[in-house]
SERO-4910 file (N, C-alpha, C, O; in steps of 0.05 Angstrom, whole numbers):
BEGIN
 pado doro    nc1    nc2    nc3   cac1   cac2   cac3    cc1    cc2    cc3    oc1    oc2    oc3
  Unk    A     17    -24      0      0      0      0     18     25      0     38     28     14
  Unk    A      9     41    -15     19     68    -23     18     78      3      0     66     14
  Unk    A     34    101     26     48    117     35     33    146     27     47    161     13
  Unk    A      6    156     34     -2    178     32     -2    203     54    -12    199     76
  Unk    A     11    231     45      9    245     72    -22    258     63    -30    262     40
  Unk    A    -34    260     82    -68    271     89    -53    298     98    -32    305     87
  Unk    A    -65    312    119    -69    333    131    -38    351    131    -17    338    131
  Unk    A    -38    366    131    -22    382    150    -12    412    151    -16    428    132
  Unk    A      1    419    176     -2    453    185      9    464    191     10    454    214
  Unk    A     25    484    192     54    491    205     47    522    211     32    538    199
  Unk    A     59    522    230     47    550    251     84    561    266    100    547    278
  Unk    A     87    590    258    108    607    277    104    624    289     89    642    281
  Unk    A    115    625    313    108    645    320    139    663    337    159    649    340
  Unk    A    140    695    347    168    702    353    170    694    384    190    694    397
  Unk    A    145    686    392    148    678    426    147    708    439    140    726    424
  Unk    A    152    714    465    143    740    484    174    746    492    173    760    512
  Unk    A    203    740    483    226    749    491    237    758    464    256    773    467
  Unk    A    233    754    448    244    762    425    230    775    402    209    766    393
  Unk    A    242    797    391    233    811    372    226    799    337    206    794    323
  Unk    A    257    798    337    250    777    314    245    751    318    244    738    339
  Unk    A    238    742    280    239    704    292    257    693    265    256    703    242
  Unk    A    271    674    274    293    675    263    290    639    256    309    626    247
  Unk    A    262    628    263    255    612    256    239    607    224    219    619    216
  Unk    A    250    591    212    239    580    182    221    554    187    221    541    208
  Unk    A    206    547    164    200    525    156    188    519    133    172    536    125
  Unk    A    191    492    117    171    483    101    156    461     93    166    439     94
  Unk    A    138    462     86    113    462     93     99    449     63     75    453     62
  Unk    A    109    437     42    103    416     22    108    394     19    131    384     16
  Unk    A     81    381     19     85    344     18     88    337      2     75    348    -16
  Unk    A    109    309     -8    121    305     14    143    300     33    151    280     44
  Unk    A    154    340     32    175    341     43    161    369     69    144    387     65
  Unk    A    181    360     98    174    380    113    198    380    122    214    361    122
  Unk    A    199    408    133    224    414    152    220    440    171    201    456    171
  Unk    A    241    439    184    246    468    206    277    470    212    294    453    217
  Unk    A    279    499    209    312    508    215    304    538    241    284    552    244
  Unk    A    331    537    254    330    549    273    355    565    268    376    557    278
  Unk    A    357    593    249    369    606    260    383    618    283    371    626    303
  Unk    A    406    618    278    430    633    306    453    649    292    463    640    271
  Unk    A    458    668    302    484    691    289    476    709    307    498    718    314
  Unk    A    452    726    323    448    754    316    444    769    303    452    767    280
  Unk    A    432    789    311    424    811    292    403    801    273    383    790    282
  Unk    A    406    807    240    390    791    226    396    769    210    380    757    196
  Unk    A    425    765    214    438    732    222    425    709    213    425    696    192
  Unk    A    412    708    238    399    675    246    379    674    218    377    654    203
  Unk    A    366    701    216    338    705    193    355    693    170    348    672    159
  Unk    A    374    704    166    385    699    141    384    665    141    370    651    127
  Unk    A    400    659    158    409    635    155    381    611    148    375    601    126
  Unk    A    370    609    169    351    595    171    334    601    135    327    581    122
  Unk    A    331    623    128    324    619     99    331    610     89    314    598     75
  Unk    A    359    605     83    370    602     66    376    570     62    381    557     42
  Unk    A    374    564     81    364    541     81    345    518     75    347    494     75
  Unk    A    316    544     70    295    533     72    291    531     39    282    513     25
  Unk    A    300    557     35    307    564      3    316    540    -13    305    537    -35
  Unk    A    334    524     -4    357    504    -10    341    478    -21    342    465    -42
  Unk    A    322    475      6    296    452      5    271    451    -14    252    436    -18
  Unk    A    279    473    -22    248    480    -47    259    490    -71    244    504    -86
  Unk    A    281    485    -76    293    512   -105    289    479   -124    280    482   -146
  Unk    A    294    454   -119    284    440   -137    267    411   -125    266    406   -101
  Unk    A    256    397   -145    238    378   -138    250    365   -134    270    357   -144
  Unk    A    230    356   -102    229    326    -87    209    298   -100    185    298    -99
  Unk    A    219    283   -107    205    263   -115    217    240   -112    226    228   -132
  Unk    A    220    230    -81    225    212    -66    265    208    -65    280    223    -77
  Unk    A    272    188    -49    309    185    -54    309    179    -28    329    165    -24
  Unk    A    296    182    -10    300    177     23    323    185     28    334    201     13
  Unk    A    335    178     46    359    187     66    384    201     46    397    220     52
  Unk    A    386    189     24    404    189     12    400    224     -5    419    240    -11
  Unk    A    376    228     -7    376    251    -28    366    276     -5    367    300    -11
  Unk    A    355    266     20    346    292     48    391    295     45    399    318     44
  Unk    A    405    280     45    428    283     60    437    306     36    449    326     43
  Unk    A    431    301     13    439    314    -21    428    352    -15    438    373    -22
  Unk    A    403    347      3    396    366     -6    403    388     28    401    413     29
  Unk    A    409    375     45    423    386     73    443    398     63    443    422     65
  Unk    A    465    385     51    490    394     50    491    420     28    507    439     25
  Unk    A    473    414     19    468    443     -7    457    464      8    467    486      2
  Unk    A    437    464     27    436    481     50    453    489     62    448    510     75
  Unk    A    484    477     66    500    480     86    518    498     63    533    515     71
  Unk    A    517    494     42    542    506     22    530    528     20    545    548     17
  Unk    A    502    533     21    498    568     18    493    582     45    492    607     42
  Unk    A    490    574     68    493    587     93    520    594     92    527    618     93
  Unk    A    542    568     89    567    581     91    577    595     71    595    610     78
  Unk    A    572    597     49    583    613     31    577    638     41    596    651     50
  Unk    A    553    649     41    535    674     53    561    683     78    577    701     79
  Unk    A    555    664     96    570    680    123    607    686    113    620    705    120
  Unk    A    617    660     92    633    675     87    648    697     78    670    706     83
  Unk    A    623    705     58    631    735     41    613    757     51    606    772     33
  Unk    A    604    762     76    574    774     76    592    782    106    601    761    116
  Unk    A    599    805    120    612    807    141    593    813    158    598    810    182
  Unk    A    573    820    151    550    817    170    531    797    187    517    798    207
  Unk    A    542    773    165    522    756    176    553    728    182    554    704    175
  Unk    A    571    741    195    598    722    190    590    699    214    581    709    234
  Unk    A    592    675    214    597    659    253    561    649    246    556    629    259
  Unk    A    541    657    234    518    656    233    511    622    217    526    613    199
  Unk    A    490    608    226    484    586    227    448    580    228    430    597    226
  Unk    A    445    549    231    417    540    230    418    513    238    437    498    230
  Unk    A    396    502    254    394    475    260    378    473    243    361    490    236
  Unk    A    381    438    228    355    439    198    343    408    214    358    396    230
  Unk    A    320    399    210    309    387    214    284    370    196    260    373    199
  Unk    A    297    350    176    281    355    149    264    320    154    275    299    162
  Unk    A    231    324    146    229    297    147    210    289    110    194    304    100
  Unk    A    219    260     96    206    265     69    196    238     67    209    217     67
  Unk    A    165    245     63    157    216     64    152    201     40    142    212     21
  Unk    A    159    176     40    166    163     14    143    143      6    133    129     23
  Unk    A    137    142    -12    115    118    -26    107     87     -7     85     76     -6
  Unk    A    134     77      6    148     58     19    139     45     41    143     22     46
  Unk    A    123     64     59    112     58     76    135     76    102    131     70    125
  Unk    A    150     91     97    171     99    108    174    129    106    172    142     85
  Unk    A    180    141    136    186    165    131    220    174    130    233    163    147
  Unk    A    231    187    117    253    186    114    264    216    135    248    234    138
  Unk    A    292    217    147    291    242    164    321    241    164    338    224    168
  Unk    A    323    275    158    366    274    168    359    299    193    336    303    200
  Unk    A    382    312    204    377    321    226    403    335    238    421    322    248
  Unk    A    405    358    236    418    382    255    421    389    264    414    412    258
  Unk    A    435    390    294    420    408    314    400    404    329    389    383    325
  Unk    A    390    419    347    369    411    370    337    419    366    323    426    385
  Unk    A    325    416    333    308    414    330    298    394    321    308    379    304
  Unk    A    267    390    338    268    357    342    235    345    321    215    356    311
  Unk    A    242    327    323    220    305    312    209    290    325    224    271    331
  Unk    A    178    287    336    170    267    341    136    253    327    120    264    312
  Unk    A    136    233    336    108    220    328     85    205    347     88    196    370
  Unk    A     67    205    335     46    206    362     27    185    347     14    192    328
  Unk    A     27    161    357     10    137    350    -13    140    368    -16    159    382
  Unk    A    -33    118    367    -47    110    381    -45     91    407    -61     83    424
  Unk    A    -22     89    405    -11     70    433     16     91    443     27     84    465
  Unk    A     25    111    431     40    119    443     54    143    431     47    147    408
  Unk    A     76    163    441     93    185    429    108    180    435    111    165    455
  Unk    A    132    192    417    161    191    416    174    206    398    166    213    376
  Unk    A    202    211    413    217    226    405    236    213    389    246    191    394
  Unk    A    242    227    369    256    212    345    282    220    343    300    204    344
  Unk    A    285    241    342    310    260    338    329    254    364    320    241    383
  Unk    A    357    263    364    373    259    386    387    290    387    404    295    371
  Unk    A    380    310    405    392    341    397    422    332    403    432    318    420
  Unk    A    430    347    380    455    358    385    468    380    392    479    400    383
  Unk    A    463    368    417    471    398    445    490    385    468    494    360    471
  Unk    A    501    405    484    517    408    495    511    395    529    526    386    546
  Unk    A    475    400    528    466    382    556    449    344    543    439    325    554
  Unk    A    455    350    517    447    315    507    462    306    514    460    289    532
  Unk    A    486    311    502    521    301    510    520    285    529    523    260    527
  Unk    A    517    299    552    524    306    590    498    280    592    505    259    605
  Unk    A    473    280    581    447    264    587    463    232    568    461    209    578
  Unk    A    475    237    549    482    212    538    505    198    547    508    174    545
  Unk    A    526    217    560    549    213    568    542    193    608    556    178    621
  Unk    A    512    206    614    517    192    648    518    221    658    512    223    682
  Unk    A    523    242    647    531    269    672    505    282    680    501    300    696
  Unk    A    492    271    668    462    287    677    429    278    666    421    273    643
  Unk    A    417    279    689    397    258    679    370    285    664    365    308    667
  Unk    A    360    265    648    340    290    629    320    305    649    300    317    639
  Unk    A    324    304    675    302    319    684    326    348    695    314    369    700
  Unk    A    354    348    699    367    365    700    379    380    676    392    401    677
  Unk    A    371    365    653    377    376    629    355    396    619    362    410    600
  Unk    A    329    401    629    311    405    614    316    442    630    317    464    619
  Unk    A    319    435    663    333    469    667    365    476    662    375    498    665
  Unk    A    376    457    656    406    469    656    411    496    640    399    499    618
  Unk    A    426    514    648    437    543    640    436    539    620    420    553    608
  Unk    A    453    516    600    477    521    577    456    497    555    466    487    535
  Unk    A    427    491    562    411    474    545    415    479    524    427    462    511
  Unk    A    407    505    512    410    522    490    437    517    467    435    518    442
  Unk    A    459    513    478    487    506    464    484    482    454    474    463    465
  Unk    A    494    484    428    491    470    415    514    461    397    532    477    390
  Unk    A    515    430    390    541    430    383    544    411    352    558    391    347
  Unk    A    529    424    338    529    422    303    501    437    297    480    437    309
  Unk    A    510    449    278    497    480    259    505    480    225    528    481    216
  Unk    A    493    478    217    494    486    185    505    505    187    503    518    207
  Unk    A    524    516    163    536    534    156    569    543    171    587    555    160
  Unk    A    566    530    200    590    535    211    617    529    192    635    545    195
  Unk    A    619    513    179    634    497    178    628    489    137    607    486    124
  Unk    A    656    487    128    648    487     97    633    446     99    614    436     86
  Unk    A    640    440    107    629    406    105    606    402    131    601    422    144
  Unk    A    595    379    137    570    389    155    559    350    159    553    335    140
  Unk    A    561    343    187    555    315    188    530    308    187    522    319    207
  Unk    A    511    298    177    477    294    182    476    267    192    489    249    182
  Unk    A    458    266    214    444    241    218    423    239    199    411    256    185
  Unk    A    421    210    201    387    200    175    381    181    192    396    171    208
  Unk    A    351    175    186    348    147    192    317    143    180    312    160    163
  Unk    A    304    131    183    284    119    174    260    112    192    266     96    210
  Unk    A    239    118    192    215    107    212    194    100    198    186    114    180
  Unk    A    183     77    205    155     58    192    131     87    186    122    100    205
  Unk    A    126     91    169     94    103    176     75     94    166     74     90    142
  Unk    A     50     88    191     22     77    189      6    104    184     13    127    189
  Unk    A    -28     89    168    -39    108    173    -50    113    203    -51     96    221
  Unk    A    -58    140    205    -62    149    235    -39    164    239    -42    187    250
  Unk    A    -14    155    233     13    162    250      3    198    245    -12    207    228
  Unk    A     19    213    268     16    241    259     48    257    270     52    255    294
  Unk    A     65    268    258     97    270    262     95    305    270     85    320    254
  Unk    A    105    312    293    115    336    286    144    349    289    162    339    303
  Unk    A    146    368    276    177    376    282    173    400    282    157    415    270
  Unk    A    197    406    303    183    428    321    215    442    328    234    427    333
  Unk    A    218    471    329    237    491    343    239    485    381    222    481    398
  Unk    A    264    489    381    269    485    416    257    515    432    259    520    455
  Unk    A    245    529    412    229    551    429    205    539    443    195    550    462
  Unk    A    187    501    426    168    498    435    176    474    454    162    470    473
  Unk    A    205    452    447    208    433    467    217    441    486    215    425    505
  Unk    A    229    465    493    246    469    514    224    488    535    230    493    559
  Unk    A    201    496    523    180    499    536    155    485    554    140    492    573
  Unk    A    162    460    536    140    440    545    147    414    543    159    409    522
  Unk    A    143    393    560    147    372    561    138    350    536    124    354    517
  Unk    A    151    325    544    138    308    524    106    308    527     91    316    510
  Unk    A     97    295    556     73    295    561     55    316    556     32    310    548
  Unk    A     63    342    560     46    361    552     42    362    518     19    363    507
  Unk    A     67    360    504     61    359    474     40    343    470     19    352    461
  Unk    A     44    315    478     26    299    470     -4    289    476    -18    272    465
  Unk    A    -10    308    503    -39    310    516    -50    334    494    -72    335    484
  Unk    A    -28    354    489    -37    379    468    -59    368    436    -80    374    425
  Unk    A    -33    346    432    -41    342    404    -62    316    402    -73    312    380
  Unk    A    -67    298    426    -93    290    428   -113    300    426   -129    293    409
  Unk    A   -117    318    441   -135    335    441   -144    347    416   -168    347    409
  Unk    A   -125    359    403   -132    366    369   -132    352    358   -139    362    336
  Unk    A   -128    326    355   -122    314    332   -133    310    308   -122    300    289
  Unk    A   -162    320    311   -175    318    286   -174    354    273   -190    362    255
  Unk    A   -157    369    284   -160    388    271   -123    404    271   -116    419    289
  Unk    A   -108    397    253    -77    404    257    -76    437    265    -65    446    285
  Unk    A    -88    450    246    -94    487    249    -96    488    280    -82    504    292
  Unk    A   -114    467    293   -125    476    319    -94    465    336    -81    477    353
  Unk    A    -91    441    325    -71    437    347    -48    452    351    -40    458    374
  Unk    A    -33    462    325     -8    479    322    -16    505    344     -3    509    364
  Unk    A    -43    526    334    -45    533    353    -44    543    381    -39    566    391
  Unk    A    -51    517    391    -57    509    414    -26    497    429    -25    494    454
  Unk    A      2    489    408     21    480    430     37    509    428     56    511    443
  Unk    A     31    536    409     40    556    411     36    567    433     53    578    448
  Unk    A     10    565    436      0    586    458     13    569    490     25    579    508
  Unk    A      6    543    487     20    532    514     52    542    515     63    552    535
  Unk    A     64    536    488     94    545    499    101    576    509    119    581    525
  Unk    A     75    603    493     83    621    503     73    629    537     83    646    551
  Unk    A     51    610    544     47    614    568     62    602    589     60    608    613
  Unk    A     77    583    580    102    579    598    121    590    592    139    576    580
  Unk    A    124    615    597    143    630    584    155    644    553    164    667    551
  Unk    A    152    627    534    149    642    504    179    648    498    183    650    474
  Unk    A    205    650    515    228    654    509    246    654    488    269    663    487
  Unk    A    231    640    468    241    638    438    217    633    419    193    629    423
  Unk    A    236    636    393    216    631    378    205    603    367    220    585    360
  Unk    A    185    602    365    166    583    371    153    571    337    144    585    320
  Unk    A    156    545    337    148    537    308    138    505    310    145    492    330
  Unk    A    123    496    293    113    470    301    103    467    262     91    483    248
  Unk    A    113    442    257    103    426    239     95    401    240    107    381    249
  Unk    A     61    404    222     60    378    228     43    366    201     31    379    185
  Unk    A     45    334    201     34    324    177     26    295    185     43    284    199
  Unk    A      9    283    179    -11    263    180     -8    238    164      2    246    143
  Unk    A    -11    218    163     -9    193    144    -35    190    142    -52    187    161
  Unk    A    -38    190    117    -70    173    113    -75    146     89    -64    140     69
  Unk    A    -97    136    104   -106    115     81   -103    124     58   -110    146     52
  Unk    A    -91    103     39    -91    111      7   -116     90     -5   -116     67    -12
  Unk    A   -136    110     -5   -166    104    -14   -171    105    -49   -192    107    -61
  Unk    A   -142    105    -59   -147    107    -85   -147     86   -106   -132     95   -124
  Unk    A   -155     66   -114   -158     45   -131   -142     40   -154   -146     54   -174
  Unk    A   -115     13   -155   -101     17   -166    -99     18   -192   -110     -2   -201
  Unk    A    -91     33   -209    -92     24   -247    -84      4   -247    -66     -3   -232
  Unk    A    -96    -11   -264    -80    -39   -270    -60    -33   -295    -67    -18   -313
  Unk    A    -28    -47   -297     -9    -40   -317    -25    -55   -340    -48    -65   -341
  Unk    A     -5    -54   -360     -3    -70   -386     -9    -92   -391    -21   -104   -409
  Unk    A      8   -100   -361     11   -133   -371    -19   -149   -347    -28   -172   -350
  Unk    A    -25   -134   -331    -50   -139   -314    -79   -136   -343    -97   -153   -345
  Unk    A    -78   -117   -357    -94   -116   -375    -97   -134   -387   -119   -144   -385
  Unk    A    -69   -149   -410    -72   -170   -414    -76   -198   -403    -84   -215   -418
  Unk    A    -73   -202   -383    -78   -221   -366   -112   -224   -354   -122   -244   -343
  Unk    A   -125   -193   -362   -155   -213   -356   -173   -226   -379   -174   -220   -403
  Unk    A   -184   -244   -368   -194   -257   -386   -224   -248   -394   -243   -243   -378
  Unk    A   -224   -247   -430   -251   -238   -440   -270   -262   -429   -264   -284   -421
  Unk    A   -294   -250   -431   -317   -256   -427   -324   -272   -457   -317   -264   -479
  Unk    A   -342   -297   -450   -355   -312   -477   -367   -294   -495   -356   -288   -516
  Unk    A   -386   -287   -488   -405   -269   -499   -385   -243   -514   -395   -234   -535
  Unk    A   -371   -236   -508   -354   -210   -526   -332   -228   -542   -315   -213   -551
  Unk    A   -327   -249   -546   -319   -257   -569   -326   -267   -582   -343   -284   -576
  Unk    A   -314   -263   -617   -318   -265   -642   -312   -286   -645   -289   -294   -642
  Unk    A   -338   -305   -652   -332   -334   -657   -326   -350   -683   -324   -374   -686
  Unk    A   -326   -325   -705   -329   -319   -736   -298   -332   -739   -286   -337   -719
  Unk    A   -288   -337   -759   -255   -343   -756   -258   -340   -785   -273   -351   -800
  Unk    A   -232   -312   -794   -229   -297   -820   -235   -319   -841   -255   -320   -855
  Unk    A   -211   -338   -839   -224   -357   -867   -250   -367   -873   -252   -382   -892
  Unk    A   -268   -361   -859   -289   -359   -866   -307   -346   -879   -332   -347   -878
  Unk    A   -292   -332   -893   -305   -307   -917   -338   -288   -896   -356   -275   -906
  Unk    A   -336   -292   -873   -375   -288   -866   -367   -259   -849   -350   -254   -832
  Unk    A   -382   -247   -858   -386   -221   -856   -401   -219   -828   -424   -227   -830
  Unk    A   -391   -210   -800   -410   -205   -785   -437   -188   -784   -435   -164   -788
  Unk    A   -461   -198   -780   -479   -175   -784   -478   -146   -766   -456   -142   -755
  Unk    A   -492   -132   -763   -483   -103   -758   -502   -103   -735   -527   -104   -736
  Unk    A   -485   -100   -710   -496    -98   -683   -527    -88   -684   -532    -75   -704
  Unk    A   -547    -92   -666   -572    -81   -661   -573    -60   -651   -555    -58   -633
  Unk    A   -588    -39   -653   -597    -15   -642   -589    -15   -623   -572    -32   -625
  Unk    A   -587     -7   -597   -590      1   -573   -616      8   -566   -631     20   -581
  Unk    A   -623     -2   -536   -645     17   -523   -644     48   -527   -661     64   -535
  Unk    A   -607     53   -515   -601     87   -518   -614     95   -545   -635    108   -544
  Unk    A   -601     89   -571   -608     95   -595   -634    100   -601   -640    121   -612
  Unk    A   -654     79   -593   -677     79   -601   -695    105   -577   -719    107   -583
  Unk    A   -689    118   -559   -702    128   -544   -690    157   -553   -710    171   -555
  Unk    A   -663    176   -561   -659    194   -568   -667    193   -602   -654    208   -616
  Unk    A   -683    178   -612   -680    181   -634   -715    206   -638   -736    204   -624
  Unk    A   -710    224   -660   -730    247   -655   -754    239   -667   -753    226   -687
  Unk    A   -786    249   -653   -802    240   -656   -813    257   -687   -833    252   -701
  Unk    A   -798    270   -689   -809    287   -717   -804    267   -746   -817    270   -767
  Unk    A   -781    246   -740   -771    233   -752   -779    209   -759   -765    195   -773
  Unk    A   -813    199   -747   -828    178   -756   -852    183   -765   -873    190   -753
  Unk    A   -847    177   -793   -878    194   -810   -899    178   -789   -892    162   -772
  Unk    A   -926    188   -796   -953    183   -785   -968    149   -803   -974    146   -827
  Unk    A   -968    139   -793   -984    117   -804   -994    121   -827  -1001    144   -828
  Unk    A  -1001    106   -851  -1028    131   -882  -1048    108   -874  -1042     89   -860
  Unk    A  -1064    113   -881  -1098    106   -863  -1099     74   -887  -1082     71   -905
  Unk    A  -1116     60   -882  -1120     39   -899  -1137     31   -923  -1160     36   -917
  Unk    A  -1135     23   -943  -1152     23   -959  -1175      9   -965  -1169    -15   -968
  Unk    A  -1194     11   -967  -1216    -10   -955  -1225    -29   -980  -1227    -25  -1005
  Unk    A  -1228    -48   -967  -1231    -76   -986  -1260    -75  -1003  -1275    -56   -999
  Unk    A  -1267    -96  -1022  -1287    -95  -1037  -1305   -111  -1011  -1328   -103  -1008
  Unk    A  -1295   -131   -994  -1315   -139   -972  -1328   -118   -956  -1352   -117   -951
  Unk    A  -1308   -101   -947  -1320    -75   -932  -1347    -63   -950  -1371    -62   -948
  Unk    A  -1332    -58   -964  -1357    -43   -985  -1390    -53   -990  -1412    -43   -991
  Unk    A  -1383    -69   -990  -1402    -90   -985  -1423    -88   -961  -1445    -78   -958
  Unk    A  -1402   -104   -944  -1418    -97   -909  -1428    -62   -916  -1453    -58   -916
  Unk    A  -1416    -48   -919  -1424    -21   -918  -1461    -24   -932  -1481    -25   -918
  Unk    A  -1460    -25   -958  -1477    -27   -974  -1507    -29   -966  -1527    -15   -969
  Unk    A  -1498    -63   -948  -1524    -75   -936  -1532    -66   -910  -1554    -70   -901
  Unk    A  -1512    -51   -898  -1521    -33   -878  -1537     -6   -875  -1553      5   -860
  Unk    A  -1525     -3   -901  -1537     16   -910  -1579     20   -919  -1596     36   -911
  Unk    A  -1579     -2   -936  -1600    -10   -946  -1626    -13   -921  -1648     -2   -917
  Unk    A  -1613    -32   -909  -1623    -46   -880  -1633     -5   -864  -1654      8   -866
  Unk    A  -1615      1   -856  -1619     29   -847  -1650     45   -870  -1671     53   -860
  Unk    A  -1647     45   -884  -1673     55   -909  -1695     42   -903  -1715     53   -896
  Unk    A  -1693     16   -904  -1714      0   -897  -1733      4   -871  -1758      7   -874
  Unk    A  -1721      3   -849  -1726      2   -832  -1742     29   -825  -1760     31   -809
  Unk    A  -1729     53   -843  -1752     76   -832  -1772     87   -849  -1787    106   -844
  Unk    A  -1771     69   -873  -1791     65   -896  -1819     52   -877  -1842     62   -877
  Unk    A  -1813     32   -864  -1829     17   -851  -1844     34   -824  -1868     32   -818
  Unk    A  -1825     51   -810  -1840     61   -795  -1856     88   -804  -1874     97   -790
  Unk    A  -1850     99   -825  -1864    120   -832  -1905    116   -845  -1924    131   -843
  Unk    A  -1901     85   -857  -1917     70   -858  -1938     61   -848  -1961     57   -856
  Unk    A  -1921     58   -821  -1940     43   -805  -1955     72   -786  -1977     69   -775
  Unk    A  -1940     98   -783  -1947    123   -769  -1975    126   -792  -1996    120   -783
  Unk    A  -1975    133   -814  -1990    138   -833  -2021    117   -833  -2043    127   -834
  Unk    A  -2015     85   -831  -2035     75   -820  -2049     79   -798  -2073     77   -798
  Unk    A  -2034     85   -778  -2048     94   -752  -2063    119   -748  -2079    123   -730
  Unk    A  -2053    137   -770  -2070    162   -766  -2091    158   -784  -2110    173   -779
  Unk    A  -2095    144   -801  -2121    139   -820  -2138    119   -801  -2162    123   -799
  Unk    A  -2129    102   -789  -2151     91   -768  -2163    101   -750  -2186     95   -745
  Unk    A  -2146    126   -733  -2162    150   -718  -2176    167   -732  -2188    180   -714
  Unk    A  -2182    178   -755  -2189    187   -768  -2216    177   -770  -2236    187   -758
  Unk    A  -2216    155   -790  -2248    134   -791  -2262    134   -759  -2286    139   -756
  Unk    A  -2245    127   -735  -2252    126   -711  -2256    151   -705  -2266    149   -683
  Unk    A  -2255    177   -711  -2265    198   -697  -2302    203   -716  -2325    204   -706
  Unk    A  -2292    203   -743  -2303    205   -764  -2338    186   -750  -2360    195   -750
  Unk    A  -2330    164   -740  -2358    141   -738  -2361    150   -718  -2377    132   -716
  Unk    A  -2363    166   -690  -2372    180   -665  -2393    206   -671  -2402    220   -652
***
């Protein structure tokens, strides 16, 4: 079964500490992503575009891991080129976060930085992504367990960025997708706001409406503070309700019906006769177009019958005029003899 994305919605916002937003994303299936500008100033803006730019300047039509990694690193050659000749935007960077879902049954995903991915089944959520930051490390290394990571000072540091650097390492990997599944990827203005559990009580709750849910984990992240800027993408798997064409060789392979074949065989000189009307045919055909019946011509028997009917008719009031005429000559004599 075909791999269809259904729904999806992507919502930014600058959060309540920051002026600008220096957050990107995009937002065509079926490819999605999010980058998180950093430099300063208007830096981060740049960057994170330019990135996003990178992901849409040509067509996606499937490659999985192999062609998200083709099209990261081409992101990474124009952030850094930019910061290198551009003294304004010099040291400036982006976490990219790209996910592309493939025909396959499979979502494909590479990954930069501490903007994250997760997915939300019917039995459960999870986080996909592994940030590459400076308190994951310390959480992966044993130095600190994720509930001291989530306030640590230095969360924010991060330790791989697009553009830093003329070459650029990507993680990839691959995850099953069912229909139902629903994936979001999201800026650390909204994980570092809100917990797993909260994300995922959020997007229960919407789930039948993505507009509503994006929303709705905006507004939670800015009411717990809002400290960055804030972005959330999200996209849906759905049933592929579409009925397959059959190829060439499926065509040939069904078998005619008795009745639609020609049982005539050429050397037989015999001419098939010429199909019958149709019902259709015979019902659009125009009524102006069937002369009127011409009346009939009547036989020498008719004429006949006519004749003696005729006669019989004469007769009959010959006789009664007769017999009126006798009756008044007998009242007559009878008044006459009184």
């Amino acid at each position: 079964m075909r791999t269809v994305v259904g729904a999806s919605h992507a919502r930014t916002d600058a959060g309540r500490k920051r002026r600008g937003n220096e957050d990107a994303f995009v937002c065509r299936p079926p490819l999605f992503a999010i980058a998180d500008g950093m430099g300063g100033a208007q830096a981060g803006e740049v960057a994170s575009a330019l990135a996003a730019e990178a992901l849409t300047d040509v067509p996606v039509d499937g490659g999985g891991e192999r062609r998200i990694v083709e099209l990261i690193r081409e992101a990474n050659r124009r952030v850094h080129e930019r910061a290198s000749t551009d003294a304004a935007t010099t040291g400036m960077g982006t976490t990219i976060t790209v996910a592309l879902v493939e025909e396959d049954g499979h979502v494909a995903f590479g990954h930069v930085g501490d903007s994250r991915a997760y997915r939300l089944r019917a039995d459960g959520f999870e986080q996909l992504t592994d940030d590459h930051s400076l308190v994951a490390e310390l959480v992966r290394r044993g130095e600190l367990s994720p509930a001291e990571a989530e306030v640590h000072p230095q969360r924010s540091v991060i330790t791989r960025a697009l553009g830093t650097d003329p070459s650029i390492d990507v993680d990839t990997f691959s995850k099953d997708a069912l229909p139902g599944d629903l994936f979001l990827l999201c800026s650390d203005g909204l994980s570092d706001m809100l917990d797993g559990g909260t994300i995922e009580s959020i997007l229960r709750a919407h789930r039948s409406d993505l507009a509503e849910a994006s929303r709705a984990l905006v507004q939670a992240a800015n009411r717990a503070g809002g400290e960055d800027n804030i972005t959330a993408v999200l996209f849906e798997i759905a049933e592929d309700t579409a009925a397959p064409e059959p190829d060439e060789k499926t065509r040939e392979a069904v078998p005619s019906r008795p009745e639609d074949e020609d049982t005539l065989h050429p050397e037989d000189h015999v001419v098939p006769p010429p199909p019958a009307p149709s019902a259709v045919d015979t019902m659009v055909a125009p009524v102006e177009a069937m002369p009127p019946p011409a009346p009939a011509e009547p036989s020498a028997h008719d004429e006949e019958e006519l004749e003696e009917a005729t006669f019989a008719r004469k007769a009959l009031a010959l006789a009664v005029i007769v017999a009126l005429c006798a009756l008044i000559v007998v009242l007559v004599i009878w008044g006459l003899a009184r």
